[in-house]
C-alpha positions in Angstrom: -32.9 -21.8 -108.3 -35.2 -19.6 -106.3 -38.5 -20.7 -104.9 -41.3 -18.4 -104.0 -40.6 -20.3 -100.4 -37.0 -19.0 -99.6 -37.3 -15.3 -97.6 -34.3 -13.4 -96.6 -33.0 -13.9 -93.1 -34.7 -11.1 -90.8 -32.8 -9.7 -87.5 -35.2 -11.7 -85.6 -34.6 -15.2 -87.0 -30.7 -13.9 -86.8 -31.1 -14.0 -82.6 -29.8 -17.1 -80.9 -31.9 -18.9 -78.4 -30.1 -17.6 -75.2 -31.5 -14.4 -76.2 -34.8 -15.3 -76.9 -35.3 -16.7 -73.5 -37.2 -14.7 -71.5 -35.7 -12.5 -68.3 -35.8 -14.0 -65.1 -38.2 -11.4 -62.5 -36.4 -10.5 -60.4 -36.0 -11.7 -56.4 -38.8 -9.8 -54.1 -37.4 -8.2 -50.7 -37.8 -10.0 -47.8 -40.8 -9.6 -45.7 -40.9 -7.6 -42.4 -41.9 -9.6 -39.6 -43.8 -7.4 -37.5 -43.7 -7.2 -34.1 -46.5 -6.5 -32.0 -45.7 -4.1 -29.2 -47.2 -6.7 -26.3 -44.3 -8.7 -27.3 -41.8 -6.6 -27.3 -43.3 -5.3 -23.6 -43.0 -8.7 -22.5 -39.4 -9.5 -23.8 -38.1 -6.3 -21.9 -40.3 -7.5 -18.9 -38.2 -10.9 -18.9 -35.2 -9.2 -19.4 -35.8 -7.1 -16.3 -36.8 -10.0 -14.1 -33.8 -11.8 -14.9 -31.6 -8.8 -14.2 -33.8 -8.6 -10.8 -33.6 -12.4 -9.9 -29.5 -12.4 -10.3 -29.3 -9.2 -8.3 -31.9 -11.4 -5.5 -29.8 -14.3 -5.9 -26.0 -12.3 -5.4 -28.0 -10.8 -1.8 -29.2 -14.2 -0.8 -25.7 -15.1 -1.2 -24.2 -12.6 0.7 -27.4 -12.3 3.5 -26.3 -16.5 3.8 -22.6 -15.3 4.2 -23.3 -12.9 7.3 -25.8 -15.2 8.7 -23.0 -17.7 9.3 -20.2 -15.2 10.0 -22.8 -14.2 12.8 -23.3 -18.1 13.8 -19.4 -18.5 14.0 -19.2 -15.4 16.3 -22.2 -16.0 18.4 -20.4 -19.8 18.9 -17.2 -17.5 19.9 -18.5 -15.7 22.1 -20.3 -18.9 24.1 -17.1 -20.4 23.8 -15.4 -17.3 25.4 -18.4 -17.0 28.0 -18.2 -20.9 28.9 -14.2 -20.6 29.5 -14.5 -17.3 31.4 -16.6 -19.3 33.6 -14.6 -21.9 34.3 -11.9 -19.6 35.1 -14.2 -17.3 37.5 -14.7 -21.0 39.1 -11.0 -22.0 39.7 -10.4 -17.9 41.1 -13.4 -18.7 43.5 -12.3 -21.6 45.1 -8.8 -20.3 45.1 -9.8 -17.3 47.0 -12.2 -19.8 49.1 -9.0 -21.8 50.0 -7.1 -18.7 50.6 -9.2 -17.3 53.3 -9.4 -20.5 54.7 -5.4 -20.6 54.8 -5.1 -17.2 56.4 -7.7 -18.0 59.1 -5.8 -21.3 59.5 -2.7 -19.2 60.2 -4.5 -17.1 62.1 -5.9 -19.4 64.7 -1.7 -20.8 64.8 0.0 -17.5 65.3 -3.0 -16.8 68.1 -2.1 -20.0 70.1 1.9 -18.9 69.6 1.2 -15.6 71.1 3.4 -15.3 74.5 5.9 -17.8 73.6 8.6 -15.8 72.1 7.0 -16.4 68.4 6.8 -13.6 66.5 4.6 -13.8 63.3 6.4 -13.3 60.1 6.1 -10.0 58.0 4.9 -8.9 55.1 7.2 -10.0 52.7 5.8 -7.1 50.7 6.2 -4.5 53.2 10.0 -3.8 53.8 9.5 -0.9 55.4 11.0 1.1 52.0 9.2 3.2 50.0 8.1 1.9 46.4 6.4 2.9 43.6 2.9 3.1 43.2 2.1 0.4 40.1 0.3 2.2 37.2 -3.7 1.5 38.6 -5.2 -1.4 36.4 -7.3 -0.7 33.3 -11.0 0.1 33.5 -11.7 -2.4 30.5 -15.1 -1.9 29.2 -16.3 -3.9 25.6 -12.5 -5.3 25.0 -10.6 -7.6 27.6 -7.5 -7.8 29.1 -6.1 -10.5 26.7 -7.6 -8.5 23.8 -5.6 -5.7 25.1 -2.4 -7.4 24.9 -3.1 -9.4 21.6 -3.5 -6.0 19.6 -0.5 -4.4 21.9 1.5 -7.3 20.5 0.7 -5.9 17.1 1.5 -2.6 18.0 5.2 -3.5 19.2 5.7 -5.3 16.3 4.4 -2.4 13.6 2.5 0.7 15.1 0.7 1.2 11.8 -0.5 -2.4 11.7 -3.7 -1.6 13.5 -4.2 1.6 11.4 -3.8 -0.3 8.0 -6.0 -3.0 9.0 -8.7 -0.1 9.7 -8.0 1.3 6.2 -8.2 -1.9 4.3 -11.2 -2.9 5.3 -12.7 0.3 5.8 -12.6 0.6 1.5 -13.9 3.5 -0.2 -17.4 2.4 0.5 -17.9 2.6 4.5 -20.1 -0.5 5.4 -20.2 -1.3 8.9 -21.0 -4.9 8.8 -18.6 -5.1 6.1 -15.6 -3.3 8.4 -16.4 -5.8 11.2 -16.3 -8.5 9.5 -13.4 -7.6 7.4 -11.2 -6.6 10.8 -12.7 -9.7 13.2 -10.9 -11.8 9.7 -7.8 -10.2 10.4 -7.7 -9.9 14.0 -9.5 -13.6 15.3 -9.0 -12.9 18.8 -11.1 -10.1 18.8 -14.8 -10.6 20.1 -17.7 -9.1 18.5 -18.3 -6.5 21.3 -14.2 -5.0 21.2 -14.6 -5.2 17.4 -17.9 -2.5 17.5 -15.1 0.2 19.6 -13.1 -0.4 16.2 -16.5 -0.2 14.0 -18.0 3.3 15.8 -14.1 4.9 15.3 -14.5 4.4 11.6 -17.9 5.8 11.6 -16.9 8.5 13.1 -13.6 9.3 10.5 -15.8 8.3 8.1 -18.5 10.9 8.5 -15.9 13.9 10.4 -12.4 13.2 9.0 -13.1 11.5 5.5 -10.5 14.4 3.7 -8.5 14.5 6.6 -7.5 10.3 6.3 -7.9 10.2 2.6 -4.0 9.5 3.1 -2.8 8.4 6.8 -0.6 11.3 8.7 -0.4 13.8 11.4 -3.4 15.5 9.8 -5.5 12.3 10.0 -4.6 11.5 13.5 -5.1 15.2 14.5 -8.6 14.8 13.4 -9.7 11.7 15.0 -7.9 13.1 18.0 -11.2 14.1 18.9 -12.7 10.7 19.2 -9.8 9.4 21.3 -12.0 9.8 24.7 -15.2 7.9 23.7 -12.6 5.3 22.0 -10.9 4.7 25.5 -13.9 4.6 27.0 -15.3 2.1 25.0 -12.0 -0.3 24.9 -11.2 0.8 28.2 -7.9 1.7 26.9 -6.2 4.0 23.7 -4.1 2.2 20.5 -2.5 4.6 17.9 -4.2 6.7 15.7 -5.2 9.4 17.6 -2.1 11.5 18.2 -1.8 10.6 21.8 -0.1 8.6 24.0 -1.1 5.0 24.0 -1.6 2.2 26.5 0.4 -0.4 25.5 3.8 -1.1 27.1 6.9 0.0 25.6 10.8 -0.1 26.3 11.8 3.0 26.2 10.0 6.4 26.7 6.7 7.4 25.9 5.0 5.9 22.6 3.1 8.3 19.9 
């Protein structure tokens, strides 16, 4: 039986209760943090001081580095001075005893005169005719015993000296940098013979840099026109220059 109660289902009591549930709103955007442009002025400006501090700190470094490669050399060169002293000593009282010897001898072969003594002759002085020795080298900044260490490298590889130049000449020309570079290579060199070696790169540096981008006849041809101020300054010429050099050889004349 019916009731005046009962009412047809309608679509909306027909709709289950997950679709009766209201839609969730949906998720905002984030917010934009805004940056004001004091701080981003200031960020850059810490970034650039840091940059500025490492590049300070990498000089320091380096300035440190010289200051003690100078140290080492200026205790070298004492070194060098104190012994070249004590040798100048020891030659002094040689010759001292020496003179004193040939006046000793002197007064001798005097008193022997008129007793059928004849003084002995110069042992040197055979009455031939010799050769003339080569005169002695007018050394200047570099020494005699700096002469013959860097001959000794020359007789062992003529292009030793050259490549040394070259290697630590780079593709950036730094003077302190050279000297440093070639004193490392070649220790018995003293500061002052090492500047001859530092004003020849400067000078292929600035006259002959295409000329010596590769080492050959075209290279030495050009720093043939330093080869005078480089003898004068060593006292004495090594290869490089497409000339004769003073170092001793075996056989003929050395290029």
């Amino acid at each position: 039986f019916a009731t005046h109660d009962s009412q047809p289902p309608t679509a909306a009591m027909t709709m289950t209760n997950f679709e009766m549930e209201p839609a969730e709103a949906p998720t905002p955007p984030p917010a934009k943090v805004f940056v004001p442009c004091w701080a981003k002025l200031m960020l850059v400006g810490l970034l650039v001081l840091s940059v500025y501090t490492l590049i300070r700190a990498e000089a320091s470094v380096e300035a440190q580095a010289d200051m003690q490669f100078s140290i080492d050399q200026i205790k070298k060169e004492l070194t060098w001075t104190k012994e070249k002293r004590e040798l100048l000593k020891r030659v002094a009282a040689a010759e001292k005893g020496e003179k004193a010897l040939k006046a000793e001898l002197g007064r001798v072969y005097a008193n022997l005169q008129g007793k059928n003594y004849t003084p002995p002759a110069d042992p040197e002085d055979d009455g031939e005719d010799r050769p003339k020795s080569p005169a002695p080298f007018d050394y200047n900044s570099c020494t005699e015993d700096e002469h013959l260490a860097l001959c000794a490298l020359v007789q062992q590889d003529r292009e030793s000296i050259i490549q040394t130049s070259r290697k630590c000449a780079g593709w950036f020309w730094k003077k302190n940098k050279f000297k440093k570079c070639f004193m490392e290579a070649i220790p018995e060199l003293s500061d002052h013979c090492a500047m001859c070696f530092v004003d020849a790169g400067d000078y292929g540096y600035n006259n002959c840099k295409n000329s010596c981008i590769t080492h050959g006849p075209t290279c030495e041809g050009c720093m043939q026109k330093y080869a005078e101020d480089a003898r004068k300054c060593m006292g004495f010429l090594l290869p490089g220059y497409a000339l004769p050099y003073d170092c001793p050889v075996k056989e003929g004349p050395q290029f």
